[in-house]
N, C-alpha and C positions, 0 to 999 in steps of 0.2 A: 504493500500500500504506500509506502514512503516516495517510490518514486512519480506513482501517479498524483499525490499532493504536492512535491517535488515540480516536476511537469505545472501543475495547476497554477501553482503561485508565481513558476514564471510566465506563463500565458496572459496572469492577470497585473503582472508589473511589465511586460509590452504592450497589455491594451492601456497602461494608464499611460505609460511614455510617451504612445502614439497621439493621444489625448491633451496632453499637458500643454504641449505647442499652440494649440489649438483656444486651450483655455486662456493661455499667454495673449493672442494673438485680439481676441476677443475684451481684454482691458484695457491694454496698453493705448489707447484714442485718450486726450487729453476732452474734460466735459469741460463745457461754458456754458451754463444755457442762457447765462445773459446777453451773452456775445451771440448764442445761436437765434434769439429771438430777435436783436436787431438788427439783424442778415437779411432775416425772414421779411421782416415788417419793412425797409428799406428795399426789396425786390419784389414788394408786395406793391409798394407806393408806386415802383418804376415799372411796372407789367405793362406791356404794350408801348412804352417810349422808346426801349431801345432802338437805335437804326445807327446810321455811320458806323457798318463796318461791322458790327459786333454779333454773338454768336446767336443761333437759335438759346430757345429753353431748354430743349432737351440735349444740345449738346455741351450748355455750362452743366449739366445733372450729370450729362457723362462723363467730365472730364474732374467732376467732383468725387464721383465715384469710383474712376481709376485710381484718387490718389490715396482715398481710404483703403482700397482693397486690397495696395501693392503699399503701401505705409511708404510711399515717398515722402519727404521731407526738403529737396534740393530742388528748386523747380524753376523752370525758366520760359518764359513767354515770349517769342517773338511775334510784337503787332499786338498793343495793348486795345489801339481806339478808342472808346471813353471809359472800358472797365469790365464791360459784363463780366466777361470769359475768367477776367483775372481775378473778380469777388469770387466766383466759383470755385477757382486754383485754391486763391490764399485760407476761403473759410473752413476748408478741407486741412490745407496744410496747419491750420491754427488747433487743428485735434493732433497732428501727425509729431508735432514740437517742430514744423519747417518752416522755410521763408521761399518767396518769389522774386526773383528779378523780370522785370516786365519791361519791353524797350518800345517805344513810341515814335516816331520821327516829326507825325505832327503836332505842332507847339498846342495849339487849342485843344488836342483831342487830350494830348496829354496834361492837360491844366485838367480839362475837364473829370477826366479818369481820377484826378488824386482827388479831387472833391468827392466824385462818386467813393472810392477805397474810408475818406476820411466819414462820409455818413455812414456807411455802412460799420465800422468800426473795425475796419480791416488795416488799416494804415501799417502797425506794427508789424505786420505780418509781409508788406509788401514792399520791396526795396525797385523803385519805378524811377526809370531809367530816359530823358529827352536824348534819341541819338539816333545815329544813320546806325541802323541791322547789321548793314552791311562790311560796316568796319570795326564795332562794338561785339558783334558775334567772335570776330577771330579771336579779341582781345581777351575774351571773359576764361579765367582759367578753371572753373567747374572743381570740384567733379558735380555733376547733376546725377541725378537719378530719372528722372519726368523732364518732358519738353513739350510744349504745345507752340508748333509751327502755324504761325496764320497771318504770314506780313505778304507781300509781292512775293505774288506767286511764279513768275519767271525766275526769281531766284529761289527757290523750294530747295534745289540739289544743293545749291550751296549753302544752304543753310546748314542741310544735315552733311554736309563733306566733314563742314568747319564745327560741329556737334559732338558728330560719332565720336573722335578721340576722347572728349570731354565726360560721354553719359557709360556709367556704371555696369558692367554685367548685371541684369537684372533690369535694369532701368527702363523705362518705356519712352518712346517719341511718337508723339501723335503730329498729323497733318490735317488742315481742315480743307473744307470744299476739294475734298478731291471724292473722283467718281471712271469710272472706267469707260464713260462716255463724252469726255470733255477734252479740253486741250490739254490737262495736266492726263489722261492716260499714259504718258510715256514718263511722268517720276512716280505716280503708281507700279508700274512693271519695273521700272530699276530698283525701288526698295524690295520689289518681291523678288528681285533675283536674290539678293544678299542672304550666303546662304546662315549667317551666324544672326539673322533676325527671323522674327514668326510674327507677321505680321495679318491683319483681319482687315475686312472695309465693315465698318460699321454705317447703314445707310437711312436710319430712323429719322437723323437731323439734315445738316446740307451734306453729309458726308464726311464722316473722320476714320481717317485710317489709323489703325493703332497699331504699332511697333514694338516687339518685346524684345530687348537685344539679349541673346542666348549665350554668347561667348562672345571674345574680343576681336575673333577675325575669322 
C-alpha cells in the first residue's frame, strides 16, 4: 500500500504545482477602483467624439486586453492622435505596475491627447512623447514587451525593422488597419513570413494584426 499512497501524494503535489502558477497569475493585476471608475466615466462622457485618427471601441478593449492577458508592463505606441488607443494601453498597464511611451508628430493632437490622458487620470502612467516616428523610433532603447503600430502606414516595415531588436521574446506587436485586402497586404504577408513570430488578423474592429515574437530570430 505504501507505494500507491507514495504515487498518490505525488500526483497531488503536480496537480497543485501545475495550479499554483495559475493562482499567481490571477492576483498579481494591481486594483484601483478609483482610478478604474474615472477611466470608465471619462470614456463614458467621450463615447461617440472620438475621430482624428483614433481607434474603434473595440479595438482600445482589444489592445487592453492583450496587455492584461500577457502582463506586459513596457509598452510603446506609435501614432498617439488625441489619446483613445493610448487610455486603453496605459489603464491596463496601471494594473500591470507598467508605463507607455506614446509618440505624436502633430502639435495639437498631441496637446490634445495629454488633456485627454490628464482627465482620465492616466497621466502617471503615460510618458507622451511630440516627435517625428521616424527618427524617435530608432533612438528609443526598449526593451518593450507590447507595441501598438498605428502612425503612417507607408512606413509600417520600418517601424517594426527598427522594433524587433528592441521587443522581448514573449512580447507582442500589434499593427492597426491592416486587412489582406488593402494596400498594406504586402506588410501583412512579410510579418507572416517571419518564421520566429505567430502572428493572427484579428478583424472585429478596422483590423489589428497581432504578433507574438516566439524566439529572437
Amino acid at each position: 500500500m505504501k507505494p500507491i499512497k507514495t504515487m498518490t501524494l505525488i500526483s497531488c503535489l503536480v496537480l497543485v504545482s501545475s495550479m499554483y502558477p495559475v493562482m499567481l497569475n490571477s492576483q498579481d493585476l494591481i486594483e484601483n477602483p478609483d482610478l478604474d471608475k474615472k477611466v470608465k466615466i471619462f470614456l463614458a462622457e467621450q463615447s461617440g467624439r472620438w475621430n482624428d485618427l483614433n481607434v474603434p471601441d473595440s479595438d482600445g478593449k482589444l489592445l487592453y486586453d492583450l496587455i492584461l492577458k500577457g502582463r506586459y508592463n513596457s509598452a510603446l505606441e506609435i501614432g498617439t492622435s488625441t489619446g483613445y488607443s493610448g487610455i486603453y494601453i496605459a489603464w491596463a498597464l496601471s494594473k500591470t505596475g507598467g508605463k507607455l511611451i506614446t509618440i505624436e508628430i502633430d502639435e495639437e493632437r498631441h496637446k490634445t491627447a495629454l488633456e485627454n490622458f490628464r482627465k482620465a487620470g492616466l497621466s502617471e502612467y503615460i510618458d507622451a512623447r511630440l516627435a517625428d516616428a521616424h527618427s524617435l523610433v530608432k533612438e528609443l532603447k526598449g526593451p518593450f514587451d507590447f507595441v501598438f503600430s498605428d502612425a503612417d502606414k507607408g512606413w509600417l516595415k520600418n517601424y517594426f525593422i527598427d522594433i524587433d531588436p528592441k521587443l522581448i521574446v514573449g512580447g507582442c506587436y500589434t499593427t492597426h488597419n491592416i486587412s489582406r485586402r488593402n494596400y498594406l497586404q504586402s506588410y501583412l504577408e512579410y510579418i507572416e513570413s517571419l518564421s520566429n513570430y505567430e502572428s493572427t488578423l484579428n478583424t472585429n474592429g478596422a483590423g489589428m494584426l497581432i504578433s507574438y515574437k516566439r524566439a529572437a530570430k
